[in-house]
N, C-alpha and C positions, 0 to 999 in steps of 0.2 A: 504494500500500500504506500510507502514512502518513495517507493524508486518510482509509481506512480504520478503521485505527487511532485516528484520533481520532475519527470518528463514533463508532466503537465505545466511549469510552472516557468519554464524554458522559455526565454523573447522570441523564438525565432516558430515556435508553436502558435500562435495567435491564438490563444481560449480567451482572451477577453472577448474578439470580434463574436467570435462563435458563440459563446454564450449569450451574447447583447441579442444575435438575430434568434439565436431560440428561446430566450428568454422572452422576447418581445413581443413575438408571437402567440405566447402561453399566458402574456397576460395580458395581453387582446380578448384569445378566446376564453378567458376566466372570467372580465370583464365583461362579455356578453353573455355568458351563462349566468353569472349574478345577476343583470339585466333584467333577462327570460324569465328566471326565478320570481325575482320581486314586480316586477310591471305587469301590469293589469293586460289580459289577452288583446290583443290588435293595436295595442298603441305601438308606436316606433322607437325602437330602442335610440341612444343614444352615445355617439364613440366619443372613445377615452379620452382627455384632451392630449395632447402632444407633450407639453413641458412636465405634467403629471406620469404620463407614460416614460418618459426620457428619467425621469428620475427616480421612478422605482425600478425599473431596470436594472440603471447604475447604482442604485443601493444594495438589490439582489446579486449584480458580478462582481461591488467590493468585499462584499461579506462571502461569497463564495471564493472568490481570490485570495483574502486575508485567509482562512482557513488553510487553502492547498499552500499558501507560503509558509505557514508554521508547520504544516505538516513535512513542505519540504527541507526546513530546515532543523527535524526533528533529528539531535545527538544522542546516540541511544547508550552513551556510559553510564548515568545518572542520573536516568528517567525516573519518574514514580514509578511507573511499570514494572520496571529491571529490581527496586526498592523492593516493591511487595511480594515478586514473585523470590527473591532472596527470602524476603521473612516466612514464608511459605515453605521454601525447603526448609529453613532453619531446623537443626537437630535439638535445638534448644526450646525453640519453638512447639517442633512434633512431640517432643514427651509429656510437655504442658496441658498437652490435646486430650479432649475427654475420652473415658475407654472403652465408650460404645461406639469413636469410630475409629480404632484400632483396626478394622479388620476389613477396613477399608483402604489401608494401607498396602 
């Protein structure tokens, strides 16, 4: 998931472009299925405005971009992860452990 991450996260990859046009798209047609939902049958829906549209978009690609940047620059010495799964093996740990699941072990 991180070597992911970092392919994806590459200048020469374009996932901003790509995102913005499918992104933009999905909330076009989100936007007109909420429409459909709440407006009364026969009346004419009415589209997104453009600067509204233009910037949830761009709020949707930075919040997904912030994400794949931390993920691509996740150093897995000193993760939480690598932490818990250490205290986990822990031998000091395991004998602590109650003896009904011993036999689980």
């Amino acid at each position: 998931m991180i070597s992911s991450a970092r392919c994806l996260v590459q200048p020469n990859f374009q996932l901003v472009a790509l995102l913005r046009a499918i992104l933009r798209d999905e909330m076009i047609a989100w936007d007109k299925k909420k429409q459909d939902d709440t407006l009364p049958a026969g009346s004419q829906p009415f589209n997104m405005k453009g600067e509204l549209l233009n910037t949830t978009v761009m709020r949707a690609v930075n919040a997904i971009m912030t994400r794949l940047q931390n993920l691509a620059q996740f150093e897995g010495g000193e993760s939480k992860i690598s932490t818990l799964v250490a205290a986990a093996n822990s031998p000091d740990n395991l004998c602590r452990m109650d003896p009904s699941w011993h036999p689980w072990l």
